[in-house]
C-alpha positions as CSV (number, residue, x, y, z in Angstrom):
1,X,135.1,76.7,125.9
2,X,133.0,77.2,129.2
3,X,133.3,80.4,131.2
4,X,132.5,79.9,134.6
5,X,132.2,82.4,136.8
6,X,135.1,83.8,139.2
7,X,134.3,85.6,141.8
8,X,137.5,84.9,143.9
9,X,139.1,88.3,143.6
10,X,135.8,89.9,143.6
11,X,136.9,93.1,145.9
12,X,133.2,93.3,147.6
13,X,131.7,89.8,148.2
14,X,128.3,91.7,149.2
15,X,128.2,92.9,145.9
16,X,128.2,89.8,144.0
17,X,125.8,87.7,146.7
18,X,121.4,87.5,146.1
19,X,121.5,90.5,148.9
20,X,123.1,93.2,146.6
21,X,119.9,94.6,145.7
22,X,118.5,95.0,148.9
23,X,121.3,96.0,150.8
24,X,121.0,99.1,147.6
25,X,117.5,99.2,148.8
26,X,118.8,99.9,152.3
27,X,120.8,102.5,151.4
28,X,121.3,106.1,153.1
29,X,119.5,109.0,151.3
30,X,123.4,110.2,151.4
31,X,124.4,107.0,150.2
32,X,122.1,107.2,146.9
33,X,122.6,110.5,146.3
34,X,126.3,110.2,146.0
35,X,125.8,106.9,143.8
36,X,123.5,109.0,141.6
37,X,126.4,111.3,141.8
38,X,128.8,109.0,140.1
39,X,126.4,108.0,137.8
40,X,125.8,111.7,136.4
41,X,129.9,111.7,136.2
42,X,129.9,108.7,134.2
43,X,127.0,109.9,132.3
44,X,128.2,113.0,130.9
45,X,132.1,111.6,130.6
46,X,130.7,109.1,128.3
47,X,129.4,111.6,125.9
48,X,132.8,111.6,124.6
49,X,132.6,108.5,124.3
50,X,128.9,109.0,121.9
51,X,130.9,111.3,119.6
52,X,133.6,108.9,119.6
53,X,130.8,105.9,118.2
54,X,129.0,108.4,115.8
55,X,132.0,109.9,114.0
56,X,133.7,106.7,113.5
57,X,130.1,104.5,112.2
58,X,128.3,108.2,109.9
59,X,131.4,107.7,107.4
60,X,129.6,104.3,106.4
61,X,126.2,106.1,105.5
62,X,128.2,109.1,104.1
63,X,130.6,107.6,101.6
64,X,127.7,106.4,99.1
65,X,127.1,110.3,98.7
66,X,130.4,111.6,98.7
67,X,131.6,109.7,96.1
68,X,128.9,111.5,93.8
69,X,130.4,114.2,91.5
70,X,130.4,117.6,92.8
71,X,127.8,118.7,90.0
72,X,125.2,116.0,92.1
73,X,126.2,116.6,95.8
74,X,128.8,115.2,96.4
75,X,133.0,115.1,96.3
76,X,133.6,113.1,93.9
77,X,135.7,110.5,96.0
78,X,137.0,107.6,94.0
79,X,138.8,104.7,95.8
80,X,142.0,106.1,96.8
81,X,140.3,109.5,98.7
82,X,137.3,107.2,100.0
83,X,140.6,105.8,101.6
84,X,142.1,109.2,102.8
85,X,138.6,110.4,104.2
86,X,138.4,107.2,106.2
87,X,142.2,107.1,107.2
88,X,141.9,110.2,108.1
89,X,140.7,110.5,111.1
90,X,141.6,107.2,112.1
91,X,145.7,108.8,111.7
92,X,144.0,112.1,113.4
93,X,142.7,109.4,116.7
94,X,146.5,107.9,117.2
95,X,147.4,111.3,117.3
96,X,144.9,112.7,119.6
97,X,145.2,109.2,121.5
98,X,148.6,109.4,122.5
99,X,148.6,113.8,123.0
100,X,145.6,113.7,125.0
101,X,147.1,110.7,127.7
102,X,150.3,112.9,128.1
103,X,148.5,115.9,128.3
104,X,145.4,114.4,130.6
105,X,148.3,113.7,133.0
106,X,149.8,117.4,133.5
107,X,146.9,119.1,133.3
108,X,144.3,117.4,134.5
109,X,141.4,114.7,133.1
110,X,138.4,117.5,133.1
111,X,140.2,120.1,131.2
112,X,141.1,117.6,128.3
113,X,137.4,116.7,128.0
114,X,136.7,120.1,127.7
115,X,139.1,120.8,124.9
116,X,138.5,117.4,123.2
117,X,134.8,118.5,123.3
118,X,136.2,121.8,121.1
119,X,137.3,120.0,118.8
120,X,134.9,117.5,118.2
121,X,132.4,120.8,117.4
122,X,135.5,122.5,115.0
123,X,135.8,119.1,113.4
124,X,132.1,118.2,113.1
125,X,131.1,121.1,111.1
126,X,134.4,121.8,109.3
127,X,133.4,118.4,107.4
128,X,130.0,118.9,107.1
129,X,130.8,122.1,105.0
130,X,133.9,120.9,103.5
131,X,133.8,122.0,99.7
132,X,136.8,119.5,98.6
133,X,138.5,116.9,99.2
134,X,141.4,119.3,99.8
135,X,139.4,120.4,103.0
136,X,137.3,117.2,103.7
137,X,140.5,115.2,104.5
138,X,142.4,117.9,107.2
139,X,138.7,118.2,108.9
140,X,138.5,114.8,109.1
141,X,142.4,114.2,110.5
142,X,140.8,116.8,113.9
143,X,137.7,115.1,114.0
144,X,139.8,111.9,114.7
145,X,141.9,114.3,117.3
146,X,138.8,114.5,119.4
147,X,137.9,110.9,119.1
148,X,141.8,108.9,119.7
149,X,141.5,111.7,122.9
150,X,137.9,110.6,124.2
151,X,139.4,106.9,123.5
152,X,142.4,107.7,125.9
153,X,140.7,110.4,128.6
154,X,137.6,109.0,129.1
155,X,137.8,105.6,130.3
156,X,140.3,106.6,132.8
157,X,138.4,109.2,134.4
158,X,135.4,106.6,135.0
159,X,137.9,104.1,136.6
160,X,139.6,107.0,138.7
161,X,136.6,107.7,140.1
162,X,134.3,104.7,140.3
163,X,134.4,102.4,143.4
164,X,136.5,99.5,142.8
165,X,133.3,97.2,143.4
166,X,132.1,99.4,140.2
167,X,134.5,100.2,138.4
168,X,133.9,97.4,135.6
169,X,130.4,98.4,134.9
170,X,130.8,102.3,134.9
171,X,133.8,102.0,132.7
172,X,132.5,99.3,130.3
173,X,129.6,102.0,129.9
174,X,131.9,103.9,127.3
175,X,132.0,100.9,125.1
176,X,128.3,100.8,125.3
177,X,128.3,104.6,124.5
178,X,130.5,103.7,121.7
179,X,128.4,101.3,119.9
180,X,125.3,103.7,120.7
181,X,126.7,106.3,119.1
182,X,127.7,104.0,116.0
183,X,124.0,102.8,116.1
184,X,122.7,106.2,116.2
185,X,124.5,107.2,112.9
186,X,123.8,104.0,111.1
187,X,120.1,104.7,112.1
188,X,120.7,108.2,111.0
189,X,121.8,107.6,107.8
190,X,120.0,104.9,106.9
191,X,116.6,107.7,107.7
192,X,118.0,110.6,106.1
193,X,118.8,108.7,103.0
194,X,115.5,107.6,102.6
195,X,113.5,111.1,104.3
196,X,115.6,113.6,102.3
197,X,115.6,113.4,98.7
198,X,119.1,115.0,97.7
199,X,122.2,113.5,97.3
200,X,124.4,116.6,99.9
201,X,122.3,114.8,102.8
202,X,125.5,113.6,103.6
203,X,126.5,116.5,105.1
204,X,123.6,116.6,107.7
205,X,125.0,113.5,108.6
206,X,128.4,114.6,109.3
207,X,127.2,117.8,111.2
208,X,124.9,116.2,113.5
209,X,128.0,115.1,115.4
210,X,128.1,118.7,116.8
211,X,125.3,118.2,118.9
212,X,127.1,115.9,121.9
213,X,130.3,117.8,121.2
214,X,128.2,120.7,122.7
215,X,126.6,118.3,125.1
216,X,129.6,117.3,126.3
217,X,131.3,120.8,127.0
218,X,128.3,121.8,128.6
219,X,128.1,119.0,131.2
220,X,132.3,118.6,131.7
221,X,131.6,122.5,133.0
222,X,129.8,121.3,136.2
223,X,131.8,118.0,136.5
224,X,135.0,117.6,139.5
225,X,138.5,116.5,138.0
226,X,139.8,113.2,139.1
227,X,140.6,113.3,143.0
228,X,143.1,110.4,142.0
229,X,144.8,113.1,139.8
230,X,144.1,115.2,142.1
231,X,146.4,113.7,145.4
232,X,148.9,112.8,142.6
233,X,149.6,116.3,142.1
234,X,149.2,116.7,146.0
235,X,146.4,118.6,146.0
236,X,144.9,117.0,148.6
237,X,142.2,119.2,149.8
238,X,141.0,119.4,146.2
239,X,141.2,115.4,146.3
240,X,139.3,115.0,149.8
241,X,136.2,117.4,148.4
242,X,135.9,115.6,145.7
243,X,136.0,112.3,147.5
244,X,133.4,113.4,150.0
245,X,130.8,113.6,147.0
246,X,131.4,110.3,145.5
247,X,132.0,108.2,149.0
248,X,129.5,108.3,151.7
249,X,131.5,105.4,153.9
250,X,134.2,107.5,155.6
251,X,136.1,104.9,156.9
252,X,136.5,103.2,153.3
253,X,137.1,106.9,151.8
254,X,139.7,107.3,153.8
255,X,141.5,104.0,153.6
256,X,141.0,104.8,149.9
257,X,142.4,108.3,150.5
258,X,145.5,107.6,152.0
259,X,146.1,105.0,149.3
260,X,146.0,107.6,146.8
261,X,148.3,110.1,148.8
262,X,150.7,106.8,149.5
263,X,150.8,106.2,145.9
264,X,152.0,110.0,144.6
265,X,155.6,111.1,143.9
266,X,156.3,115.1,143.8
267,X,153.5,115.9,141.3
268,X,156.0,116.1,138.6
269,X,154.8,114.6,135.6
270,X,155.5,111.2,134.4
271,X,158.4,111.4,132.1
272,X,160.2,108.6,129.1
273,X,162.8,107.8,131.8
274,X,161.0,105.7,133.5
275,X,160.7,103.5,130.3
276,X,163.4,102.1,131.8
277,X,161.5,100.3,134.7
278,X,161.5,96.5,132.7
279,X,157.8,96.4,134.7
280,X,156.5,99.4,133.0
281,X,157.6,98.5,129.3
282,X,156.3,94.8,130.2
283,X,153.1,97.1,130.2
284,X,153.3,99.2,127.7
285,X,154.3,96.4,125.4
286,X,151.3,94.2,126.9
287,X,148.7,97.3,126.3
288,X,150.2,97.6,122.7
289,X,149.4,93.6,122.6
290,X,146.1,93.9,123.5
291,X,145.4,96.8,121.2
292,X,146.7,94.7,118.4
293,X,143.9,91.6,119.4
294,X,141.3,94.0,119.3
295,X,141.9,95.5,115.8
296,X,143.1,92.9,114.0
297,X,139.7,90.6,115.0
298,X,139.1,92.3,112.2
299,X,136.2,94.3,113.8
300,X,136.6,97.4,111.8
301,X,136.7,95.3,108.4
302,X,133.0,95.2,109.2
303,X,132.0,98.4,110.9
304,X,133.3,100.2,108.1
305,X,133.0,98.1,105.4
306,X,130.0,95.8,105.6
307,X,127.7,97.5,103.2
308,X,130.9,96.7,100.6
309,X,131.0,93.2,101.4
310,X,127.0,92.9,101.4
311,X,126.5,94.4,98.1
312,X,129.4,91.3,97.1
313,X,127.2,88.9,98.1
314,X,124.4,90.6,95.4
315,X,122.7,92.9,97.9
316,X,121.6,96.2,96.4
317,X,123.0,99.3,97.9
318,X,120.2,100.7,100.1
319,X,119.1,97.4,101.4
320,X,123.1,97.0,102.6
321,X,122.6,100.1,103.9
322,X,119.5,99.4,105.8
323,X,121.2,96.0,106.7
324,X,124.1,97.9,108.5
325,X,122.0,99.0,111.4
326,X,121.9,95.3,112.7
327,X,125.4,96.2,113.2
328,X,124.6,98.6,115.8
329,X,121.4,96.8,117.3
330,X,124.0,93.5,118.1
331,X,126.6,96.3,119.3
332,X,124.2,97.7,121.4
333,X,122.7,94.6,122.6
334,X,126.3,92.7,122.8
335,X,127.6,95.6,125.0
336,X,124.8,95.6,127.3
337,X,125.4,91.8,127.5
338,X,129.1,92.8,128.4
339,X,128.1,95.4,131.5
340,X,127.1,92.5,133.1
341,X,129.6,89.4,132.0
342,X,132.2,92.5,132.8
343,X,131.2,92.1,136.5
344,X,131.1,88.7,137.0
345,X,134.1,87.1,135.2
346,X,137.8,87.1,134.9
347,X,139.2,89.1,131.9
348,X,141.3,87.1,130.3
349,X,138.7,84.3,130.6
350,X,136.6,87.1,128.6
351,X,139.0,87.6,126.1
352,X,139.6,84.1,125.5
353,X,135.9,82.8,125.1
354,X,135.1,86.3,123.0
355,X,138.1,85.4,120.5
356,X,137.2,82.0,120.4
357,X,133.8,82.8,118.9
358,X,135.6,85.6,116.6
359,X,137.4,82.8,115.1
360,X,134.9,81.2,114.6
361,X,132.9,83.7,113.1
362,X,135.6,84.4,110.7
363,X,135.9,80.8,109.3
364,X,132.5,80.3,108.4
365,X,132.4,83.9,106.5
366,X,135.4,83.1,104.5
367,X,133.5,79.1,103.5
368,X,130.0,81.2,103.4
369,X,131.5,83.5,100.6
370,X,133.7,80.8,98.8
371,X,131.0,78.0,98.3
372,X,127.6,79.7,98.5
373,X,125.8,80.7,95.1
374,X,125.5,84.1,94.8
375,X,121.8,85.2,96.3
376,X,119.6,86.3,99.5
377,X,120.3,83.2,100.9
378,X,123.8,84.1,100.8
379,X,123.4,87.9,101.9
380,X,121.7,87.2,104.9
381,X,123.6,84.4,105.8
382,X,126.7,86.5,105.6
383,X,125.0,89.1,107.4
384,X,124.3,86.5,110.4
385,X,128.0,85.5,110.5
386,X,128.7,89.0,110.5
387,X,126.5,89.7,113.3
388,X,127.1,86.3,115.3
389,X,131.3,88.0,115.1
390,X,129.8,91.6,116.7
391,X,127.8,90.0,119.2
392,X,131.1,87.6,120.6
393,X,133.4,90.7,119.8
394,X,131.6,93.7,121.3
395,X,130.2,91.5,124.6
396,X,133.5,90.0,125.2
397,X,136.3,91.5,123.7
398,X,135.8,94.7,123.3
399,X,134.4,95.8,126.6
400,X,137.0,93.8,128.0
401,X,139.9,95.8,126.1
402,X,138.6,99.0,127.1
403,X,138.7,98.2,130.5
404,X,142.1,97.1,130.8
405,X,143.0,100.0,129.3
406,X,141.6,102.1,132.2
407,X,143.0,99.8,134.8
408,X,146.3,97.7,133.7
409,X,148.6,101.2,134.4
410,X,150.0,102.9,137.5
411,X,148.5,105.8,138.3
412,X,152.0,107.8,137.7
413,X,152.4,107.4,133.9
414,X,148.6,105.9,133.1
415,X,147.8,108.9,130.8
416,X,150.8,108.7,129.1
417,X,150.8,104.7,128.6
418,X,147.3,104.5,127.9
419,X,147.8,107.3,125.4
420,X,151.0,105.2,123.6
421,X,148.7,102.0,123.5
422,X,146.0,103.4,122.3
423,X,147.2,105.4,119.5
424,X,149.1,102.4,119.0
425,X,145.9,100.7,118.8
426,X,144.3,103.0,116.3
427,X,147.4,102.9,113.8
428,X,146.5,98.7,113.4
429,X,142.8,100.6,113.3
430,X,144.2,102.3,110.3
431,X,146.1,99.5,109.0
432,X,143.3,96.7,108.7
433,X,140.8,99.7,107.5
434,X,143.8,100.6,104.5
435,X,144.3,96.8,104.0
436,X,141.4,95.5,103.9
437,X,139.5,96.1,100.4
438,X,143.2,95.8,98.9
439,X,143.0,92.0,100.5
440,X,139.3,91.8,99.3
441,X,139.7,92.7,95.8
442,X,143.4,90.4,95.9
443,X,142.4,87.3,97.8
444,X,138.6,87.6,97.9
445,X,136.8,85.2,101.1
446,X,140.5,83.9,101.9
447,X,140.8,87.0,103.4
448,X,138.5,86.2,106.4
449,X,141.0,82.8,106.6
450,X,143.7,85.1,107.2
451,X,141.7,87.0,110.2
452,X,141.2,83.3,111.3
453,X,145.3,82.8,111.5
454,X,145.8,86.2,112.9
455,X,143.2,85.6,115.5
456,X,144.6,82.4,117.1
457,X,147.6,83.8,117.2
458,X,145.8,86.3,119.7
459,X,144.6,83.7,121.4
460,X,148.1,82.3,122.4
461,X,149.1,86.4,123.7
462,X,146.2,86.3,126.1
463,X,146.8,83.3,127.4
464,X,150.6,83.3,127.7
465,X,151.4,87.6,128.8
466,X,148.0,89.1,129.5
467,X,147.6,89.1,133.4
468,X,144.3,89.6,135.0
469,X,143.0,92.7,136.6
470,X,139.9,92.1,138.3
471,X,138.9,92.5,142.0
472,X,141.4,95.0,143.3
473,X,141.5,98.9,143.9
474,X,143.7,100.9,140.9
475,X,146.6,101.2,143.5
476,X,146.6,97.9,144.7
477,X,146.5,96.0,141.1
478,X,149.5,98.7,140.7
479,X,151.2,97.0,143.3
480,X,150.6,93.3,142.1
481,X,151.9,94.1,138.5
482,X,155.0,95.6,139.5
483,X,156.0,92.4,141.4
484,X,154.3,89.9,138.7
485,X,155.9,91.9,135.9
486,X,159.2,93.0,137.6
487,X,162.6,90.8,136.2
488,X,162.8,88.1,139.2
């Protein structure tokens, strides 16, 4: 399936022509300074986003070690509290998903960072000195608080404050902090196990998640709130200040302005009520669709498990280990890959060609496992499929996803329906994570033919409900969903 590029709804032709670079070049000192600006926003915002990827990719290092007795090091996990400590904070992220979007919307986008970065610190060393299970698994349900909130509040802020020339590469820049921060602990892990020679290393592993938890307070300190939040609780002073340090063009700042004051109501916040706009659920039920694609790829399958399904190949456990970090390296790379495709092509056209090779990917698994003889040749085969799915998921789908989660909603109610669809989102994260080595140990490489079914029928909900978002300001997409989604 081809993608060609689309640049019809591009909302800056300028930006997308040979010129771009030198009309940056030509740019105002005021002009670059303010750019820079936004960049520092984006930059600090996104540590979230880095706690996010380490706390959810450290578990696969850790687990090895915790499931040591306690006499060794460890917790003694067996396979049913492997699966609490992992569900744990994937339960704790729907929470903090869907609490953080409500509460991001009354009280602001910069306060909820600073909490969530709290609790990232409370939950990062309560794990790393948990003495039990008993204690291991609560510590783990707020860890996930802070990371379902970051998954809500952060993209948001980016796209309510990036131009809407740039507002698919500065928001796609969480996913790549994501996968950083997943790379980062599978780098981590994979040194510590081999540096440190005893078996609690694990819990250096889990507390070095404080460290952009503290980062992240820190910067949030010195970082504006939203001015779209802002003018939607009519401060509109607040809004214009803000504005005036992140656009240097005042005739487009205040064409953008007066948008944003157009689009408030009484600063009242968004309430269930207006559920009952069929446009909104269409929305809601659309962001819960897409939220269901993206987990049940079957993505987390392997981030979580891969050194599992290496070592069933015949791999021995610190060489599956070792093996992991590809995961992040094709993350990383696949993401960076997606900044750019992100820019240049239509989103569902994105979601279609990324699924496309995720099914793929997922059929030759399932025939790799079933009619290969058991041996390298087989691990690293396995661990190519593996990687060729990562690099077509995390370039394509996932940055994709991610976005439309920060730009599909009005600005009203886009807390609170990003909050509902994302927590949404992580309770299939839970599901396929809970599922998975049930199906494994049940159905063995057929499980990867049911990811294969599952997938296509993804394919059909892009192409028949998802609508695309590219190449319009935040309130003017608003304004084209309500009439495309609205009862005729």
């Amino acid at each position: 399936m081809s993608m060609t590029s689309d640049t019809s709804d591009t909302p800056d032709k300028a930006s997308m022509s040979p010129s771009t670079d030198k009309a940056q070049a030509d740019a105002t000192p005021a002009e670059t300074r303010q750019s820079r600006y936004v960049q520092v926003i984006a930059g600090v915002v996104t540590l979230g986003a880095l706690a996010f990827g380490y706390d959810t990719g450290v578990i696969a290092g850790a687990l090895p070690f915790m499931t040591l007795s306690p006499g060794e090091g460890g917790l003694g996990l067996n396979a049913v509290t492997e699966g609490l400590v992992t569900a744990a904070l994937i339960v704790g992220a729907a929470v903090g998903s869907f609490a953080a979007g409500h509460l991001s919307d009354r009280y602001g986008r910069r306060l909820s960072l600073l909490v969530l970065a709290m609790i990232f610190f409370i939950g990062a060393l309560g794990t790393a000195f948990s003495p039990d299970i008993w204690i291991m698994v609560p510590m783990r349900f707020i860890l996930g608080i802070g990371v379902g909130g970051a998954s809500t509040v952060v993209p948001v802020f980016i796209a309510e404050i990036a131009p809407p020339s740039r507002r698919a590469r500065l928001v796609t820049r969480n996913e790549l902090m994501i996968v950083s921060g997943q790379l980062l602990a599978y780098a981590t892990s994979a040194v510590l196990a081999h540096v440190v020679n005893d078996p609690g290393v694990w819990r250096v592993m889990l507390g070095l998640a404080a460290v952009p938890a503290v980062l992240l307070w820190l910067g949030m300190l010195f970082m504006p709130e939203s001015p779209r939040w802002l003018a939607q609780h009519n401060r509109e002073d607040e809004a214009r200040a803000v504005m005036k340090k992140i656009r240097h063009n005042k005739e487009k700042r205040e064409k953008e302005l007066k948008s944003m004051f157009d689009d408030t109501s009484d600063g009242e916040p968004a309430t269930w009520g207006e559920f009952r706009e069929p446009w909104i659920r269409n929305l809601l039920l659309i962001g819960i669709g897409l939220g269901f694609v993206a987990q049940f790829s079957g993505i987390n399958a392997f981030m979580y498990f891969t050194p599992i399904i290496l070592q069933s190949t015949g791999l021995g456990t610190q060489a599956a280990l070792t093996a992991t970090i590809g995961n992040g390296v094709i993350s990383v790379v696949a993401t960076g890959l997606g900044l750019w495709l992100v820019s240049r092509f239509a989103r569902r056209r994105m979601l279609i060609t990324g699924l496309s090779g995720v099914v793929l990917a997922q059929l030759s698994l399932g025939l790799c496992l079933q009619l290969m003889p058991e041996g390298l040749i087989r691990s690293y085969m396995a661990l190519g499929i593996i990687l060729f799915f990562l690099f077509c998921y995390q370039s394509m789908v996932s940055t994709t996803y991610w976005l439309m989660m920060s730009e599909l909603f009005p600005q009203r109610m886009r807390g609170m329906i990003a909050g509902i669809a994302v927590a949404v989102q992580w309770l299939f994260n839970a599901t396929v994570a809970f599922v998975f080595p049930m199906a494994m140990a049940a159905f063995g490489s057929a499980t990867f033919y049911i990811f294969v079914a599952i997938n296509l029928l993804s394919l059909f909900f892009v192409i028949r409900f998802v609508p695309e978002t590219r190449g319009k300001s935040l309130e003017k997409l608003e304004e084209h969903l309500e009439e495309e989604l609205s009862p005729a």
